[in-house]
C-alpha positions as CSV (number, residue, x, y, z in Angstrom):
1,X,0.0,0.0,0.0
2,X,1.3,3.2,-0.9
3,X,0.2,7.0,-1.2
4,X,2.5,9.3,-4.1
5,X,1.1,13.0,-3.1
6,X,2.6,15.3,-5.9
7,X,2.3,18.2,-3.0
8,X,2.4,18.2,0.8
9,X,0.0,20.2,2.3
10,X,0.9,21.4,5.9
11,X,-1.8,21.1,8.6
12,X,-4.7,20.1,6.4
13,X,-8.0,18.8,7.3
14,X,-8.3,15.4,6.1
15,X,-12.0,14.0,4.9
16,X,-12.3,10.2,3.9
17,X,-14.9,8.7,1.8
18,X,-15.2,4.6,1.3
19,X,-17.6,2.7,-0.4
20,X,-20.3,1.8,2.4
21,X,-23.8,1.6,3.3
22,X,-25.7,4.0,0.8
23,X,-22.3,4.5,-1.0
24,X,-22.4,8.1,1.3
25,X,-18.8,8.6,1.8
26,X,-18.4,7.9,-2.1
27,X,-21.4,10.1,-2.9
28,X,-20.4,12.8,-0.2
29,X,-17.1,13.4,-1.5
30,X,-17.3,13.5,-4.9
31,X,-19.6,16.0,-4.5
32,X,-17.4,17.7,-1.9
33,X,-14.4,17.8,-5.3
34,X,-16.8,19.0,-7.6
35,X,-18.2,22.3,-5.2
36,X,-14.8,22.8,-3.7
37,X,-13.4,22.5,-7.6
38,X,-10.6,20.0,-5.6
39,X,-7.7,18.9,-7.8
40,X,-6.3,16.1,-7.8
41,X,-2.6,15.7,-5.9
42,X,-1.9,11.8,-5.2
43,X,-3.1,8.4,-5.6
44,X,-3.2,5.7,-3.2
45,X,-1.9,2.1,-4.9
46,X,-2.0,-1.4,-3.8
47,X,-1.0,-4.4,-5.7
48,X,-3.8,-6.5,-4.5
49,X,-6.4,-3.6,-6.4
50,X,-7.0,-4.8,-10.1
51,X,-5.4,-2.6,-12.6
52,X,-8.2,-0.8,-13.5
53,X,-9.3,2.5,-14.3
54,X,-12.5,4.1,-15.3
55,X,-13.5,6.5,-17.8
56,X,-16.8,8.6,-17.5
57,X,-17.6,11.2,-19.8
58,X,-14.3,11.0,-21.7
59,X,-12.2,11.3,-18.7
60,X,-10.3,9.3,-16.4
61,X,-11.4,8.7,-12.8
62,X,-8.6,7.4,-10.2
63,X,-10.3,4.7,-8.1
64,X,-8.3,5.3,-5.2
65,X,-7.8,9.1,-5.5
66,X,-6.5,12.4,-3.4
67,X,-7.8,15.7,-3.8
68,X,-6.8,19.2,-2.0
69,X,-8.6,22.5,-1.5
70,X,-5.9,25.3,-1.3
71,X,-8.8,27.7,-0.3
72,X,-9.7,25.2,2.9
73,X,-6.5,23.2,2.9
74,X,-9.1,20.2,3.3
75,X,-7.7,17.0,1.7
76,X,-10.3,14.7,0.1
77,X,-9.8,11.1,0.1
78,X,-12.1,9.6,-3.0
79,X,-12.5,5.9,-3.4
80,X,-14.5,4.5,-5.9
81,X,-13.6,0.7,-6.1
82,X,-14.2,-2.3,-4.0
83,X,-11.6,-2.0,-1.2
84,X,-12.8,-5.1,1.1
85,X,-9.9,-7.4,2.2
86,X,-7.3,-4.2,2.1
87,X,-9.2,-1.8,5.0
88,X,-6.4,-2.4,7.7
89,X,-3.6,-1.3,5.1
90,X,-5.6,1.7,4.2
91,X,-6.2,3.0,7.5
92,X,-2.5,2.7,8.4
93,X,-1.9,4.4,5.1
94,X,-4.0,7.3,5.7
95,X,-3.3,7.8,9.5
96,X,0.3,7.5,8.5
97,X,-0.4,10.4,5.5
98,X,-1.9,12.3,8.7
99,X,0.7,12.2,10.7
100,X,3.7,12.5,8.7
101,X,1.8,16.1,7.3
102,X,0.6,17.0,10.7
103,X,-3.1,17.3,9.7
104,X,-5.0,18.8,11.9
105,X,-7.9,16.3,11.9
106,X,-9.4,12.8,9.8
107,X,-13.1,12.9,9.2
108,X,-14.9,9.7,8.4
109,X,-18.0,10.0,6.2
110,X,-20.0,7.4,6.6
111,X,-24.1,6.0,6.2
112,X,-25.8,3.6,8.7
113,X,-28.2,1.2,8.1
114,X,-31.4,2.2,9.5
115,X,-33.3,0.4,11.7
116,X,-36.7,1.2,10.4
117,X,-38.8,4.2,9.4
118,X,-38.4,7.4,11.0
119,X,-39.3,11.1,10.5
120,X,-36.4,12.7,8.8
121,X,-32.9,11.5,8.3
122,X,-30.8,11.2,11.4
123,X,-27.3,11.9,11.6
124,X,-24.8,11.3,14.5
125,X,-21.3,11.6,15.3
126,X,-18.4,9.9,16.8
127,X,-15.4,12.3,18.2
128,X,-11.6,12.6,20.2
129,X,-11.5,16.1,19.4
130,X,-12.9,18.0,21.9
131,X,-12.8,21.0,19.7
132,X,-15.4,19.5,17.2
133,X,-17.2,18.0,20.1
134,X,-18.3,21.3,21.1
135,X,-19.3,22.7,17.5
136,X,-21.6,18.9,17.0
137,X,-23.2,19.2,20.8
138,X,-24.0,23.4,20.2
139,X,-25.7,22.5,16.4
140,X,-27.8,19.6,18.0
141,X,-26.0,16.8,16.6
142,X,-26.1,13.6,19.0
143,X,-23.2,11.2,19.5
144,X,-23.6,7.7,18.0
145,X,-24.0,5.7,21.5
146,X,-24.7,2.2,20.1
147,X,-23.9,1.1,16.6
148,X,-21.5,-1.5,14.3
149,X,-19.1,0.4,12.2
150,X,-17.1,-1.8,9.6
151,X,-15.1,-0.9,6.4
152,X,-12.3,1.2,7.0
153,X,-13.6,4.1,9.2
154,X,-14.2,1.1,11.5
155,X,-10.5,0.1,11.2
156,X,-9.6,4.2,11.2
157,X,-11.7,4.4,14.7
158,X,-9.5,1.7,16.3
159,X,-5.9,3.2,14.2
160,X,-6.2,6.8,15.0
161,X,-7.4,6.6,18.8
162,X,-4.6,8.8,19.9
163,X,-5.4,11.3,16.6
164,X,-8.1,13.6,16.1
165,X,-11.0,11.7,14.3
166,X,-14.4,13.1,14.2
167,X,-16.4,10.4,12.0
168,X,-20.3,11.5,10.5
169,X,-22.6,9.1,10.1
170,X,-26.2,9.5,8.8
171,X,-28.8,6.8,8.6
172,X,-29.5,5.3,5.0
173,X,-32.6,3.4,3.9
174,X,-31.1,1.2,1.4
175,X,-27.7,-0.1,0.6
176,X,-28.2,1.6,-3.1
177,X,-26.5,5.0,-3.6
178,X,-28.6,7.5,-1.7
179,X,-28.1,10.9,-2.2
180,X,-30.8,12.3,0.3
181,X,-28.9,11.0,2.9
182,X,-25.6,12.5,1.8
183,X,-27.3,16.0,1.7
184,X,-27.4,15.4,5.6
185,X,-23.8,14.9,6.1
186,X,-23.0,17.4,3.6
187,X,-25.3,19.7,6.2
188,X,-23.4,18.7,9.6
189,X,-20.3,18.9,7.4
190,X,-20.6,22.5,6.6
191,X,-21.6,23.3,10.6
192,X,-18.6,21.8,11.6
193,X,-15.9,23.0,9.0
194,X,-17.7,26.3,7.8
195,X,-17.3,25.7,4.4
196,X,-20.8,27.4,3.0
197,X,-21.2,24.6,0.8
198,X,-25.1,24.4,-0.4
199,X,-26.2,20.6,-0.2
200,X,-29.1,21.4,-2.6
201,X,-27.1,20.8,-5.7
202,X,-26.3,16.9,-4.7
203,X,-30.2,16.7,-4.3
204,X,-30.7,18.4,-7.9
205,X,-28.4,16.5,-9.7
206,X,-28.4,13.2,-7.9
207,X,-29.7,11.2,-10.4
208,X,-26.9,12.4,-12.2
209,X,-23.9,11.5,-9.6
210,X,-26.1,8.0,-8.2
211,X,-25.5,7.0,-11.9
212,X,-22.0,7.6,-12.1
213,X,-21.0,6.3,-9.3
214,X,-23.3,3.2,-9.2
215,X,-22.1,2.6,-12.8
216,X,-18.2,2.1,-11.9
217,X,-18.5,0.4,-8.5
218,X,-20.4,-2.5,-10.7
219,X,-17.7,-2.0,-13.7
220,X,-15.4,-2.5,-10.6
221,X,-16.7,-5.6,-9.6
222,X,-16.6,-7.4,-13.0
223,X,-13.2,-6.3,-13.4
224,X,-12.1,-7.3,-9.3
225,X,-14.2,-10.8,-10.4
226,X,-12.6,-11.2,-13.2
227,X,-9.1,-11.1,-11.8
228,X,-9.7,-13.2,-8.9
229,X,-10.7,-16.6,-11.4
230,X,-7.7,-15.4,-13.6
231,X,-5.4,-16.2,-10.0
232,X,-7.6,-19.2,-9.4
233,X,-7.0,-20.8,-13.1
234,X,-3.3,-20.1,-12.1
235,X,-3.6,-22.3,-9.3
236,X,-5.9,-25.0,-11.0
């Protein structure tokens, strides 16, 4: 596993988005690059990944990408491939990316499953920086009190207990791509960084980035599929 960063920022914030419940952090950050108009500084690689890229609208998207905001010196992590097996080597990757550029905080985007139908859609967080503590608690956010939390921001909760982690997570009705519930995180987001960043876009064009992103995770798949009986054969 290995992060190339073609800058360093000093002191950024760091935001992480895996493929999860809902696909929020994947839906949640790529709309976070696009508003922010992020560009792209590093890529994360792992020989266990499939070659693979993807090309949507007659461009390249990295699976594994890094994106920075001079303007907010945020750093966007951007995955858009299926990372299951590898989530221990990413955390350590990313904490040690944290660390070794002194960021000031990780934040961990992530949907929940819910556990039936409620009014609204609920969103809680999980802290150890008391700093962001205060700004959740004074904008009526609660704190996730009972809960399962896997993929990597599970492994990233355990990693980074001595580092400032704030994770977000919002409650999704389905495990398809759900934008409505992104809007949310985008809201508590924005409360908690300042950014001013209008969630009613994602809702406008969601459609629009559901497709997308729906559309290479399964192209992802085939091709993560495809090289896992090509090993196999080998070994037959």
């Amino acid at each position: 596993m290995k992060i190339d960063l073609k800058i360093t920022p000093k002191s950024p914030i760091i935001i992480e988005g895996f493929p999860g419940f809902g696909l929020i952090g994947t839906i949640t950050t790529e709309f976070l690059i696009e508003q922010l108009k992020a560009e792209l500084i590093g890529t994360i690689k792992a020989t266990d990944l499939p070659a693979m890229i993807a090309i949507h609208e007659g461009k390249v998207v990295q699976p594994l990408g890094i994106f920075y905001d001079k303007k907010t010196n945020i750093m966007i992590v951007h995955i858009i491939t299926n990372v299951q097996g590898m989530e221990w080597e990413l955390s350590d990757a990313i904490v040690d990316m944290a660390k070794k550029l002194k960021a000031k905080e990780i934040i961990c985007l992530e949907g929940v499953a819910s556990p039936g139908e409620s009014e609204g859609v609920l969103t809680f967080y999980y802290t150890t920086n008391k700093a962001s503590k205060t700004i959740l608690e004074k904008n009526k956010v609660p704190p996730l009190k009972e809960g399962i939390i896997l993929g990597v921001t599970g492994s990233l909760l355990l990693e980074a207990e001595n580092f400032p982690l704030t994770s977000i997570f919002v409650e999704a009705h389905s495990a398809l791509p759900d934008s409505k519930a992104a809007a949310e995180i985008i809201k508590v987001l924005d409360k908690l960084l300042g950014m001013n960043i209008d969630p009613s876009p994602l809702m406008q064009q969601a459609e629009k980035f559901e497709k997308k992103i729906k559309g290479i995770m399964e192209r992802s798949k085939i091709a993560t599929d495809e090289q896992m009986k090509k090993k196999l054969s080998y070994v037959g």
